[in-house]
C-alpha angles and dihedrals in degrees: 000000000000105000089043082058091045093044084056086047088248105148104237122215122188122184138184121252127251114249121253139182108201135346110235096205095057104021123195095052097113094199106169087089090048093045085051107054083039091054094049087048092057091050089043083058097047103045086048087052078046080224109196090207093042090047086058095047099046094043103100102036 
């Protein structure tokens, strides 16, 4: 999606996702090991794009 965005000139921001433990409203996901292999996949993706903005954003973490 985001070359295609880039390929349109839309400006394109990804972010990471907050962690959580747990959603109150649909228990039982058990979602902290999931936000934190998507958030390694968006960084994956960044660092590949080899992303200025992403590099900055990713750089303490």
């Amino acid at each position: 999606m985001t070359e295609l965005a880039n390929a349109n000139n839309i400006k394109v921001v990804l972010c990471s996702v907050l962690p959580a433990f747990d959603f109150p409203w649909h228990p039982g996901l058990e979602p902290a090991e999931k936000i934190v292999k998507l958030n390694a996949m968006i960084k994956a993706y960044c660092m590949k794009r080899k992303d200025r903005l992403c590099g900055l954003l990713f750089k303490h973490g």
